[in-house]
C-alpha positions in Angstrom: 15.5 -41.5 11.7 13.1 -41.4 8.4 10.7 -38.9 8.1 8.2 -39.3 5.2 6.7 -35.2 6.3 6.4 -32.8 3.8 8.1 -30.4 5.9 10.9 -30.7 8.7 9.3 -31.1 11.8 11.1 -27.8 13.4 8.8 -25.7 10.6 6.1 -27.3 11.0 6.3 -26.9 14.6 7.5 -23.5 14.0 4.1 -23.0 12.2 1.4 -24.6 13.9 2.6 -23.0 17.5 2.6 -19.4 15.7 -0.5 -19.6 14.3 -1.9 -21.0 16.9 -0.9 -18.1 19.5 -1.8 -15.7 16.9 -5.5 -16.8 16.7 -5.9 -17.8 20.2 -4.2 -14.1 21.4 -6.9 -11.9 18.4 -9.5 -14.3 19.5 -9.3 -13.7 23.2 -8.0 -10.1 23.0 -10.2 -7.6 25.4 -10.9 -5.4 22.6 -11.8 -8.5 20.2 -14.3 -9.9 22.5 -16.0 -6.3 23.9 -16.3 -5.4 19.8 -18.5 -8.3 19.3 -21.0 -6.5 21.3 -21.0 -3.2 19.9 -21.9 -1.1 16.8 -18.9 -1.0 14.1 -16.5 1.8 14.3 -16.3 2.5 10.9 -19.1 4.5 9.3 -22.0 3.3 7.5 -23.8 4.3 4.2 -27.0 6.6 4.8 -29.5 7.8 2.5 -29.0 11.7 3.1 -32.2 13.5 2.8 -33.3 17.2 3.3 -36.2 16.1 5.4 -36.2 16.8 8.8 -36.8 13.1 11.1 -40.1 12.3 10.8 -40.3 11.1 15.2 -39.5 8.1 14.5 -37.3 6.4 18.0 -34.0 5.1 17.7 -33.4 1.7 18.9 -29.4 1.4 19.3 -30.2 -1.9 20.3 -31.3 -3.1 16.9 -28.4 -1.2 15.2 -26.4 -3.7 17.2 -27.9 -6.3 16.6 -28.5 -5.9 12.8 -24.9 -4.4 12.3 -23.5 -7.0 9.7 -20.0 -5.8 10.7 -20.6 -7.2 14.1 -21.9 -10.4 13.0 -19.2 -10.7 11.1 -17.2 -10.6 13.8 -18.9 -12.4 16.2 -19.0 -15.4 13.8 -15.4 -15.2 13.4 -14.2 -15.3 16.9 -16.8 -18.1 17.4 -15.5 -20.4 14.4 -12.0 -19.4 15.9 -12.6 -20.5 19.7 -14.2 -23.8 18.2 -11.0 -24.5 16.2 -8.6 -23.8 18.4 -10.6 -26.3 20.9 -10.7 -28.5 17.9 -7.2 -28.2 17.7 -6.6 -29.5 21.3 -8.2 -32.4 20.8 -7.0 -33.8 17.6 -3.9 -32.7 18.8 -3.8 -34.9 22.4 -5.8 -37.7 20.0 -3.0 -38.1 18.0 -0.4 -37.9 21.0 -1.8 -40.5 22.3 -2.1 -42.7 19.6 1.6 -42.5 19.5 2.1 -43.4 22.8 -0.1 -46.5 22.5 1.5 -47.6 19.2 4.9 -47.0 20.8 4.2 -48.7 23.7 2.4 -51.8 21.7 6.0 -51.9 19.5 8.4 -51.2 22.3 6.9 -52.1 25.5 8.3 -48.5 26.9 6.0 -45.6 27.7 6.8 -42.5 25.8 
């Protein structure tokens, strides 16, 4: 058997299966998915002043919203869901591509 792969196949496979479950474990990990709903844990830059609040109301909700942490985050585990879907597909695409174009040579299904 020739292989014209850059790699041998048992690294590749090696590699594409562990980063694979890697991304698909942070991505779908409890505390991954709450955090993309909350405020950041770590703390954030504040002008200090002397001044006592002037009454203003706080809106946590907009905190949350705006926090660029969170966005962050929430973008990431996005792009990471769509790729591992993404993945999927090409993935059975190409399987089945072989199939057909061992079938068309061989007559056998694979």
């Amino acid at each position: 058997m020739t292989t014209t792969a850059t790699t041998a196949a048992p690294d590749t496979l090696e590699t594409l299966g562990a980063t694979w479950l890697e991304t698909f474990r942070i991505a779908y990990d409890p505390e991954v998915q709450q955090s993309q709903w909350e405020l950041g844990m770590t703390p954030t830059p504040r002008d200090d002043t002397t001044q006592r609040s002037k009454g203003t109301t706080s809106d946590p909700t907009f905190a949350i919203f705006a926090d660029s942490r969170r966005q962050d985050l929430r973008a990431a585990v996005q792009r990471a869901e769509f790729e591992l879907d993404e993945a999927n597909k090409i993935m059975a695409q190409t399987r089945d591509k072989l199939r057909v174009a061992f079938y068309s040579y061989d007559g056998r299904l694979y």
